[in-house]
N, CA, C and O of each residue as an XYZ file, in Angstrom:
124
protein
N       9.875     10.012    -11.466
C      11.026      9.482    -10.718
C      10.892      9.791     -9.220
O      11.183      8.937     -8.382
N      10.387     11.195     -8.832
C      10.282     10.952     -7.013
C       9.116     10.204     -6.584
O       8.885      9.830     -5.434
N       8.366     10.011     -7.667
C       7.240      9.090     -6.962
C       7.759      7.839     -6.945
O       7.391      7.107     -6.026
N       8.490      7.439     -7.705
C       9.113      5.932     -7.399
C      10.550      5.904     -6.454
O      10.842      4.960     -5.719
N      11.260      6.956     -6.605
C      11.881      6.944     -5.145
C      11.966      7.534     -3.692
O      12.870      7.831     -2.911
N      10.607      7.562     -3.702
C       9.321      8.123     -2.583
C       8.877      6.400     -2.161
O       9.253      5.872     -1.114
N       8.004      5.689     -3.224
C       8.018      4.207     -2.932
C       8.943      3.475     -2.721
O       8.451      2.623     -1.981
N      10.340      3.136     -2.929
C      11.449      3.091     -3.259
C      11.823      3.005     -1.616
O      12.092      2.014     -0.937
N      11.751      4.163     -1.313
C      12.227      4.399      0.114
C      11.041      4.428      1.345
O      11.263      4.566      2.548
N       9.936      4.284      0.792
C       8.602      3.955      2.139
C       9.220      2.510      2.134
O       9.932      2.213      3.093
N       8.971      1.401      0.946
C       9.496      0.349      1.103
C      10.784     -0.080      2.041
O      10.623     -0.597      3.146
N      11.611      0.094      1.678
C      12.953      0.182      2.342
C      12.623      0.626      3.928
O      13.035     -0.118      4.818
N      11.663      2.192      4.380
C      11.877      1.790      5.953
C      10.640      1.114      6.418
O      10.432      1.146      7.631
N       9.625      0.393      5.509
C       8.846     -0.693      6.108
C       9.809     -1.826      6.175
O       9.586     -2.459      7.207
N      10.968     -2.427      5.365
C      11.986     -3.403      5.329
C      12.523     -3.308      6.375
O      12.472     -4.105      7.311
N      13.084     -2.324      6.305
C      13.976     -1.970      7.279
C      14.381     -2.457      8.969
O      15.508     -2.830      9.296
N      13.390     -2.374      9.763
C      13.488     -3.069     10.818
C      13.879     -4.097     10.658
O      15.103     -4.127     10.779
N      13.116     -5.712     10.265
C      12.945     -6.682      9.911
C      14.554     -7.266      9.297
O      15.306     -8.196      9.591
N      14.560     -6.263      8.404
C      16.310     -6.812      7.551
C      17.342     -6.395      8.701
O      18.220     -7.246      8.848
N      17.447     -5.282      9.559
C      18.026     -4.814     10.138
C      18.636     -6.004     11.411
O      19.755     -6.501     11.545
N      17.605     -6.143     12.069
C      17.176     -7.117     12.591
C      18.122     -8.327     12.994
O      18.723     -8.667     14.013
N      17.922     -8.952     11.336
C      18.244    -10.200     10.642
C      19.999     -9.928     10.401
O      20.783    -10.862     10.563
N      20.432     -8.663     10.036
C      21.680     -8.324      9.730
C      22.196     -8.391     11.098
O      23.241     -8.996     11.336
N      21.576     -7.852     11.932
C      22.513     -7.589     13.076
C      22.455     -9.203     14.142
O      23.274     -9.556     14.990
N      21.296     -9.853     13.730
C      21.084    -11.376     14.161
C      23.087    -12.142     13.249
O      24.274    -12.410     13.435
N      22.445    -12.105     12.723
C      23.926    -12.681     11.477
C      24.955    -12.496     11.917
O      25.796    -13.293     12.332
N      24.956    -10.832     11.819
C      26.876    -10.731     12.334
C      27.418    -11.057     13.439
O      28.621    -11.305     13.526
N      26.101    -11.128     15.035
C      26.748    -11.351     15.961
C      26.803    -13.015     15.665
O      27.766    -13.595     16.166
N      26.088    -13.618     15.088
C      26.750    -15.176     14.686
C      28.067    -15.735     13.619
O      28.711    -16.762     13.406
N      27.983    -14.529     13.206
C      29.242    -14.827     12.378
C      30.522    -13.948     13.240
O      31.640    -14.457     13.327
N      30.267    -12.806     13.754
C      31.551    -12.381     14.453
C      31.228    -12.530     16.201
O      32.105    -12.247     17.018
């Protein structure tokens, strides 16, 4: 189990920027 939420979470802050990004692209178009 920490080896998969070790991968789990490398994943997530390789995502991270990218989604972040995209979220904060969004809300200032929606708010």
């Amino acid at each position: 189990m920490l080896g998969e939420t070790n991968i789990t979470k490398a994943a997530k802050i390789t995502k991270l920027p990218s989604k972040a990004a995209n979220d904060l692209l969004v809300s200032f178009l929606l708010f």
